[in-house]
TORFI-403652 format. One line per 4 residues: number of its first residue (from 1); for each residue x negated, y negated, z negated of C-alpha. Coordinates in nm, 2 decimals, padded with zeros to 4 digits. Each point is the difference from the previous one (the first is absolute). Layout:
N
NUM) X/Y/Z; ... .
// end
This chain:
67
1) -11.92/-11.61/-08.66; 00.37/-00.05/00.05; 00.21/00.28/00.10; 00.26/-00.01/00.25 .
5) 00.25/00.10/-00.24; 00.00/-00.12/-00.35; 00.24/00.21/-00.15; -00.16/00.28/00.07 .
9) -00.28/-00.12/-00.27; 00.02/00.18/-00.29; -00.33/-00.10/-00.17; -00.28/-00.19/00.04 .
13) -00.39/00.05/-00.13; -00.25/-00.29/00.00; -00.35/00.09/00.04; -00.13/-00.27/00.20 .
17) 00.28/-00.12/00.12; 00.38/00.12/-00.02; 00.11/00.30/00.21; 00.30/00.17/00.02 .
21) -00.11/00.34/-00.19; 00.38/00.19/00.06; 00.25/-00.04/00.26; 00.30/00.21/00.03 .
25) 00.22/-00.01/00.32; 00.35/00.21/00.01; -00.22/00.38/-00.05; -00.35/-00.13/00.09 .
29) -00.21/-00.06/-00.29; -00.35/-00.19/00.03; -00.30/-00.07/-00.27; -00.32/-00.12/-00.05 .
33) -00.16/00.14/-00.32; -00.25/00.30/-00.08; 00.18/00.15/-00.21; -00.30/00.33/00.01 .
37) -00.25/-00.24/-00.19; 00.20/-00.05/-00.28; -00.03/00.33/-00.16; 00.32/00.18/-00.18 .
41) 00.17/-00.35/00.02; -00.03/00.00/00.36; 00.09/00.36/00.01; 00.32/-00.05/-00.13 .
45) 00.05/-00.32/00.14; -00.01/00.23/00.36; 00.25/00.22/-00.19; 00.24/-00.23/-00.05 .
49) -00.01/-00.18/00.31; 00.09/00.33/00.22; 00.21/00.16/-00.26; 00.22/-00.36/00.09 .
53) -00.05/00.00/00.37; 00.15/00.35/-00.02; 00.30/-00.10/-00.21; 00.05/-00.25/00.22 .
57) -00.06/00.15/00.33; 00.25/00.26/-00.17; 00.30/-00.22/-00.10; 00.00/-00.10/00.35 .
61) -00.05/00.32/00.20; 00.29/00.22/-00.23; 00.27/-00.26/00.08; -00.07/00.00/00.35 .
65) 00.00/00.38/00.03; 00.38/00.06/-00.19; 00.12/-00.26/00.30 .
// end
């Protein structure tokens, strides 16, 4: 599969064949993993993903907001 976009490809797995497994667009993050089978690993895996998205999501929303 070939996305549109391929700067918005931020990994790739291979199982199979080779997919994009995480895309980020401007504030729109995508994935493609299951995380929830992977036990404490994947736990904090899930952690650390959102504790980003919210830094992120964050840095952007507190500038806009002192405009």
């Amino acid at each position: 599969m070939e996305p549109e976009r391929s700067e918005a490809v931020k990994a790739i797995t291979s199982y199979g064949e080779d997919f994009p497994s995480v895309v980020v667009d401007n504030n729109v993050w995508g994935t493609q993993f299951h995380p929830e089978k992977s036990g404490p690993d994947g736990l904090a895996l899930v952690a650390a993903f959102v504790q980003t998205a919210l830094l992120t999501s964050a840095r952007q929303v507190i500038p806009a907001m002192s405009r």
